[in-house]
C-alpha positions as CSV (number, residue, x, y, z in Angstrom):
1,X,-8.6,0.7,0.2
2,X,-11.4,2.8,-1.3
3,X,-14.6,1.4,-3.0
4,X,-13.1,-2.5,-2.2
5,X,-15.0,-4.9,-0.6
6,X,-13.9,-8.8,-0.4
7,X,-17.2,-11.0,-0.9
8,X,-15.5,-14.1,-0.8
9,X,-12.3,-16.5,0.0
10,X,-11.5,-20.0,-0.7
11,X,-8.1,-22.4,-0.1
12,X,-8.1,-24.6,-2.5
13,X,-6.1,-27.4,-1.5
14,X,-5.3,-28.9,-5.5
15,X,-5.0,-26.3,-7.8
16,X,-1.7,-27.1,-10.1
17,X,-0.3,-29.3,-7.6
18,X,-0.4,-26.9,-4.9
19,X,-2.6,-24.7,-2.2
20,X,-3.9,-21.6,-3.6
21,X,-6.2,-19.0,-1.9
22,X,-8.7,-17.6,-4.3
23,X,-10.4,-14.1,-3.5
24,X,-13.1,-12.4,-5.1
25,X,-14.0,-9.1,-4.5
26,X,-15.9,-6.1,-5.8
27,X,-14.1,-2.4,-7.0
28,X,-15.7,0.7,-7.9
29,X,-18.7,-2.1,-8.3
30,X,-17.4,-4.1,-10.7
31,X,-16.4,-7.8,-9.6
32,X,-12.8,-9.5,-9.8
33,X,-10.8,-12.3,-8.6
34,X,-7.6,-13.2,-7.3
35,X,-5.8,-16.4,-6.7
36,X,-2.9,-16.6,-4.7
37,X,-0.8,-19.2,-3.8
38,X,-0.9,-20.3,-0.1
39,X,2.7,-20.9,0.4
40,X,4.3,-17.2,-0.5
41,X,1.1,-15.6,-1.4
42,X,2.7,-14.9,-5.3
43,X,-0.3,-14.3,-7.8
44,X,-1.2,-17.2,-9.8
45,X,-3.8,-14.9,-11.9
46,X,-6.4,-12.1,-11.6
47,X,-9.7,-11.8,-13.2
48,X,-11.9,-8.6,-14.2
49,X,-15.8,-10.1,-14.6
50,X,-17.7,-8.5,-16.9
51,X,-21.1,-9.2,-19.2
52,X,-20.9,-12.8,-18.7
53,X,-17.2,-13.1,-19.4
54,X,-14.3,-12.8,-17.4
55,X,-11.0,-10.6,-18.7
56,X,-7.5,-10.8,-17.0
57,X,-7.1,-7.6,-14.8
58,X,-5.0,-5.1,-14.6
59,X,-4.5,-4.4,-10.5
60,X,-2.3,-2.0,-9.2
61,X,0.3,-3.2,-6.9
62,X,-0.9,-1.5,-3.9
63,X,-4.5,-2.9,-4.9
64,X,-2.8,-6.3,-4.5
65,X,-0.5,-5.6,-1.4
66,X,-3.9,-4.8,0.2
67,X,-5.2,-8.1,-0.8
68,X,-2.3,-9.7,0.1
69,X,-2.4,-8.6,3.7
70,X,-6.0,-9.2,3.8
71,X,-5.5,-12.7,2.9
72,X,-3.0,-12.9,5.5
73,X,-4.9,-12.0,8.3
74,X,-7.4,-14.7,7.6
75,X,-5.4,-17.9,6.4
């Protein structure tokens, strides 16, 4: 995917009960994050972060299919 670069990757083994993967990455250089869960990778939430504040984001679905499958490759 153009302009995208992941910066960073957690598993977080509590979150709501259950394992989530949370990814953060930068796009057309602004930052966001991702969280995942673990178990069938469904979104839990996305985050656009911006002056100090953070703003749920509006990703494409092929922006998120990318994701997806990069977060498979390294859980």
């Amino acid at each position: 995917m153009d302009n995208l670069e992941i910066t960073h990757m957690t598993i977080d083994d509590g979150f709501n009960g259950e394992e989530s993967v949370t990814t953060d990455f930068t796009h057309n250089h602004k930052d966001y994050s991702i969280t995942f869960k673990k178990s069938d990778l469904e979104v839990i939430n996305t985050w656009l972060f911006e002056e100090e504040t953070s703003l749920p984001a509006n990703l494409s679905e092929s922006m998120i299919e990318y994701l997806r499958e990069e977060v498979k490759k390294n859980i």
